[in-house]
N, C-alpha and C positions, 0 to 999 in steps of 0.2 A: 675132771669136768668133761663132761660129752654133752656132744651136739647134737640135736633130735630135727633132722634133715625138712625143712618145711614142705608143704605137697608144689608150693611152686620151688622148688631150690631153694639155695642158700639166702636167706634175705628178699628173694622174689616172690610177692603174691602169684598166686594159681591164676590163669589167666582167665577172667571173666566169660561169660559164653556170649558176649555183645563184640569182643575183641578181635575175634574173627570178621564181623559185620562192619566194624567201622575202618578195618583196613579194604575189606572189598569196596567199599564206597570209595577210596582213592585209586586204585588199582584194578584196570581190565584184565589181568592177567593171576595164574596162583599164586600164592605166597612163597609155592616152592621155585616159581619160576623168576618171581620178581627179586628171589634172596640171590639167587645165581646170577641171573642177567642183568639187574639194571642197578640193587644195593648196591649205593657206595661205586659204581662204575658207568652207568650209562642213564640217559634221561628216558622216561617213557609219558606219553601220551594217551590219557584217555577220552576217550569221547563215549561224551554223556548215552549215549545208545548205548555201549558196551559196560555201562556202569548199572548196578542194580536196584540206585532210586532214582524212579523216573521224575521227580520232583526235584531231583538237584540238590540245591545245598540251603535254600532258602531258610528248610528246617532250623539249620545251625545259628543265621544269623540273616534276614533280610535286610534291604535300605528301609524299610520303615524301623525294623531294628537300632538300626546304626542312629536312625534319625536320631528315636530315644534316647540313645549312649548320648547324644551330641548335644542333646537338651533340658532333658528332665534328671537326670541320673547325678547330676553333680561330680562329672567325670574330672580328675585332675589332671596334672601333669604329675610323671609324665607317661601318662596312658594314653593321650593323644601328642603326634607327633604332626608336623603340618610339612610339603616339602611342596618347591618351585623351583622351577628352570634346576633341578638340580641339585640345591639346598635348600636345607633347612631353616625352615623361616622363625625366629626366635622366639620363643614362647612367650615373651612378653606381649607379642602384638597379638597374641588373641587367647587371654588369662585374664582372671583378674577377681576381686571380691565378687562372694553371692549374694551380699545385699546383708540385713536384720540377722544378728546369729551366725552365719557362715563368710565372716568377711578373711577369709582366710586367700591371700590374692592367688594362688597356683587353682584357682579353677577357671574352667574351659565358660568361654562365654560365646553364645551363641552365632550371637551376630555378628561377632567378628571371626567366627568359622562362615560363617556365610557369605560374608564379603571375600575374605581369601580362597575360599572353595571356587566363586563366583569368576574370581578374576582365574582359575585357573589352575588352582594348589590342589595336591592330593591333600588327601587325610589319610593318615596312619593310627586307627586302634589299635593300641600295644595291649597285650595282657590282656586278651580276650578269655584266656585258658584260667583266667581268674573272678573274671567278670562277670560274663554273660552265661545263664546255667546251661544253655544245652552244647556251649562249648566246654566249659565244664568238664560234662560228662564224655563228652565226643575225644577230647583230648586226652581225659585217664583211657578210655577204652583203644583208641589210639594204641598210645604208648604202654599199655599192657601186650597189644598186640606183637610191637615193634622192643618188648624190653628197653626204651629209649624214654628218658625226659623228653616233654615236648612243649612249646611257646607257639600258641595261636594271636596272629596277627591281622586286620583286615587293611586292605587299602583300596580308598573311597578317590575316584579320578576322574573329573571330568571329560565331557567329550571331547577328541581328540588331542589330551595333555598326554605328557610323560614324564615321572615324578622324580627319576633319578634316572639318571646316563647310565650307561653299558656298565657293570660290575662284578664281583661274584660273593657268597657269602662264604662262611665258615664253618657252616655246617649245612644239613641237607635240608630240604623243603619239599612238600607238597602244597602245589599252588591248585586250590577250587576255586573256578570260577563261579558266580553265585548271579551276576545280574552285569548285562551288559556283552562287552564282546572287546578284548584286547589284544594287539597282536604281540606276540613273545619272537624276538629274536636270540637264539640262541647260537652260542661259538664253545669248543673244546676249550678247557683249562690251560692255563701260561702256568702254575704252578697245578700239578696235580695233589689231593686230600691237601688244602692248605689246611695251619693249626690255627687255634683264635688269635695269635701272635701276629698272624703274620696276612693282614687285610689287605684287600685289593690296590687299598691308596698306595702303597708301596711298593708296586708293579703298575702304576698309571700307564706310562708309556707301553708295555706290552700289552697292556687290557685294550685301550686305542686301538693299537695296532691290530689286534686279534681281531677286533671288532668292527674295522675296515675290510675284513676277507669274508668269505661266503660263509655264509650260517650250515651251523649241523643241523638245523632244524625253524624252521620261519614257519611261525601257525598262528592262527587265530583262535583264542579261543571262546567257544561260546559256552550258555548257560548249563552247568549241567558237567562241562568239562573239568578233567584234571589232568595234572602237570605234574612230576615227579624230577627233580634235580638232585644229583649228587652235591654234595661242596664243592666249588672248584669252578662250579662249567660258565663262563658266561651267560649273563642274561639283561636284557632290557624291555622294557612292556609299556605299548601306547595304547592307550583307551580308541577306540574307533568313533563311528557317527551319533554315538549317545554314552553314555556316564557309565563307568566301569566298576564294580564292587566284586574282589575276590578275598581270598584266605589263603592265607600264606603259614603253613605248619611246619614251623623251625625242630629241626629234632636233634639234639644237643649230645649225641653220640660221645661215649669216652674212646680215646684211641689207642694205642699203642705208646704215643708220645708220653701219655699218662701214668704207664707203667711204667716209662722211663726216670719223669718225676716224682715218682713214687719210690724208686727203687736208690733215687742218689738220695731222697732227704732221708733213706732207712742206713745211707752208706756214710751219715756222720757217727754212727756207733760205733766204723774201724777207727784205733787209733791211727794207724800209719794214715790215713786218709785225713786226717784231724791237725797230720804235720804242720809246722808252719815250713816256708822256703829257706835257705840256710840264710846268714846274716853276708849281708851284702849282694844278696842277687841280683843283676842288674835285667827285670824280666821284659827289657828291650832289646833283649840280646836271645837271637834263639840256640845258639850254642853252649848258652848259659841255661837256658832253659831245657835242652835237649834232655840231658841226664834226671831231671826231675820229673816230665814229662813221662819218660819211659821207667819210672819207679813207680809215678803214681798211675800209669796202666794198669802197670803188672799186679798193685794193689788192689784196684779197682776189679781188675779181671777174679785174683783169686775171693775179694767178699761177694761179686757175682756170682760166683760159682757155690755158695752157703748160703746167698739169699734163702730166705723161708718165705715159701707162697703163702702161708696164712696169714704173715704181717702185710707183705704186698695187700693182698685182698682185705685188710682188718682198713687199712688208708684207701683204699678204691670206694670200699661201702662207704667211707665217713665223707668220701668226697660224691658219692652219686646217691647217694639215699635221702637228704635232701631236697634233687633238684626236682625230685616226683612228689610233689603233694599228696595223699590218700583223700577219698571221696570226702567232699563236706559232711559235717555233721548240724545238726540242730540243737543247738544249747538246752532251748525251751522244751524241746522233746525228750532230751534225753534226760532231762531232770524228772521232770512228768515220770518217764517210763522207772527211771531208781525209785520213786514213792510206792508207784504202783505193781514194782514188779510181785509174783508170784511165783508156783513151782513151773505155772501151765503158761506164764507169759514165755515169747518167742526170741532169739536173739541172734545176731548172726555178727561175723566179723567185719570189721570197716572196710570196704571197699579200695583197693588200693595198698591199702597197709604192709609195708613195709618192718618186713618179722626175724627176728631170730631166736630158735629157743636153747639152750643150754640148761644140762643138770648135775648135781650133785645127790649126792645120800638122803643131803637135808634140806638143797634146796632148789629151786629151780627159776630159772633167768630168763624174762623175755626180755629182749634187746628194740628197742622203735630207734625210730630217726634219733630221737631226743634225750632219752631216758632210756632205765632199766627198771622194768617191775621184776622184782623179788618176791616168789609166793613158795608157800611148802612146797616139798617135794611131792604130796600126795596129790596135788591138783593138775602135776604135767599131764597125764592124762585127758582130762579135762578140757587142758586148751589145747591138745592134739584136735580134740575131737572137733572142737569149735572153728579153729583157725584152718581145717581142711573142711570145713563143712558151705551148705550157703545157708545155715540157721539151723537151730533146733529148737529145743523146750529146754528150759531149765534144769526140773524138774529129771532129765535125761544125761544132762553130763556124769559123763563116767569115774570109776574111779575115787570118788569121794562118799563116805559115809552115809549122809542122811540129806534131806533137801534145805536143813539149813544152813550145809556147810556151801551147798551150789548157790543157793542165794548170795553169802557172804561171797562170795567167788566173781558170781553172774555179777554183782551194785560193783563189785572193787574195779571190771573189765568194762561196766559200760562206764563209770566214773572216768577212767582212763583214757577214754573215747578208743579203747584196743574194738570194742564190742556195740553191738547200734540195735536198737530195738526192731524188730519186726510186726 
């Protein structure tokens, strides 16, 4: 069996030509400058002058937007999140049936976001990266850019409220400001790269304290601005003299930690590591433990040292190929387009899609999030050609016989939604 090396890598789509453009929108500085200097190590500051849409972020997501989400959309929990003085205000108090037909009580009801808003509550849209279409697109394009899953958030803050105390998250963010003006105080890390294990609440007192001494950084931001944080760094944000609406883009980085859990649930294959303790151990005793301890090292160390990097990587894709969704597709379209396909109709690969191809003599394996399509071996060709391409003709894939075998090929890839009409 061999691998047939995809044009983006191993299991990585080719990165879009929009992916470059939607990271410059967060970023004043290059890509090559911002992986060196500030990835995962320092916060940087754009101001909307040095960003290159002079429109801001409204595109993405306006308050007349959000109004929508908040009214018409039939938004549930928990995609909105409501918080005050601090905490979170229980979804019951502003949930509830939609009336004839949708009495289902986990939806958002209006007027009791307006009353909490009113008295002073943020609002938190979760899962905008799922929601609303031109986040959507903004966050595959994104995270093609950054190779990273990504989680679009918006939070909605009235004039001079602050929706949560000094804290830090778990992984990195870029905050857009989109409408209004908030000021960010920001402090250095009390834990440096923390893991998702291990949350702020569990360092209260050092968060406090860090955040009683002087800021790395105290800014306001306005419309048009962006904010870049590592994991780790403190931060708190006050809405100013009118109502604050930004986007907060959580990027869900796998770490090195991950390799580690990866590499002990591959290290219950050693026996010796499988041992049980001897009979009567007493493991409150570390003299008693001493001699175990330094067996099951030495074990540990030598099936470390035969690790195989393909198993590693075979459980890192099963655990990050998931958390990246590939572009939407259109049911109704893509049905349409299988009736009507021909040699001359156009088709190109799903946006996003997450690939692997493998082949044999007789037959040949694409790998998705989900599943494994199995097609002859004569059609690898074919979805080389496809799967590095941005579309062709039908009538054009390589490798195959006659155009009725590329038909049968082209209806079996767009049925699979691998393939999307053009």
């Amino acid at each position: 069996m061999t691998i047939i090396d995809p044009p983006g890598g191993y299991g990585r789509p080719a990165v879009p030509s929009a992916a470059p453009r939607a990271l410059a929108r967060c970023v004043s500085v290059e890509p090559a400058k911002f992986a060196a200097a500030h990835w995962g190590r320092a916060p940087l500051l754009s101001r909307a002058a040095e960003l290159p849409n002079a429109a801001g972020f409204t595109d993405l997501l306006s308050p007349d937007d959000a109004d929508e989400l908040l009214s018409r959309r039939g938004l549930r929990t928990p995609f909105l999140r409501v918080a005050r003085d601090g905490q979170l205000v229980p979804a019951a108090r502003f949930t509830g049936g939609g009336g004839a037909g949708a009495e289902i009580s986990d939806q958002v009801l209006d007027e009791r976001v307006l009353e909490l808003y009113a008295g002073g509550a943020t609002l938190v849209l979760q899962g905008l990266h799922r929601l609303w279409p031109a986040l959507v697109d903004f966050a595959r394009d994104l995270g093609a850019a950054l190779t990273q899953p990504l989680q679009v958030n918006a939070y909605l803050t009235p004039p001079g409220s602050q929706g949560f105390a000094t804290h830090y998250d778990t992984h990195d963010v870029f905050v857009l400001q989109v409408d209004g003006r908030k000021r960010w105080r920001i402090h250095p890390p009390v834990l440096t790269d923390p893991l998702e294990r291990q949350p702020w609440g569990g360092r209260a007192d050092e968060v406090s304290a860090t955040a009683d001494g002087p800021a790395a950084l105290d800014v306001v931001l306005e419309p048009g601005d962006a904010l870049y944080l590592p994991r780790g760094w403190l931060h708190s944000a006050q809405a100013q003299e009118s109502r604050s609406l930004h986007l907060t883009v959580g990027i869900r980085a796998l770490t090195r930690y991950a390799l580690v859990e990866e590499l002990l649930a591959l290290a219950a294959e050693d026996p010796r590591l499988r041992a049980g303790l001897p009979f009567g151990t007493d493991v409150a005793d570390p003299d008693a433990i001493e001699p175990e301890l330094t067996e099951t090292v030495e074990a540990l160390r030598d099936w470390l040292l035969r690790a195989d990097p393909a198993a590693v990587s075979a459980r890192l894709r099963d655990r990050a190929w998931p958390a990246a969704r590939p572009a939407p597709i259109r049911p109704l379209a893509q049905a349409a387009a299988l009736d009507g396909l021909t040699a001359d109709s156009r088709i190109a690969p799903r946006g996003g899609l997450r690939w692997q191809l493998t082949a044999d003599a007789d037959r040949v394996a694409l790998r998705l999030v989900d599943r494994t399509v199995t097609l002859p071996a004569q059609c690898a060709a074919a979805l080389r050609a496809l799967l590095g391409s941005t579309g062709l003709r039908v009538g054009d894939l390589p490798g195959l016989d006659d155009d009725a075998d590329r038909l049968v090929l082209a209806r079996r890839l767009l049925r699979e939604a691998v393939a999307v009409p053009l």
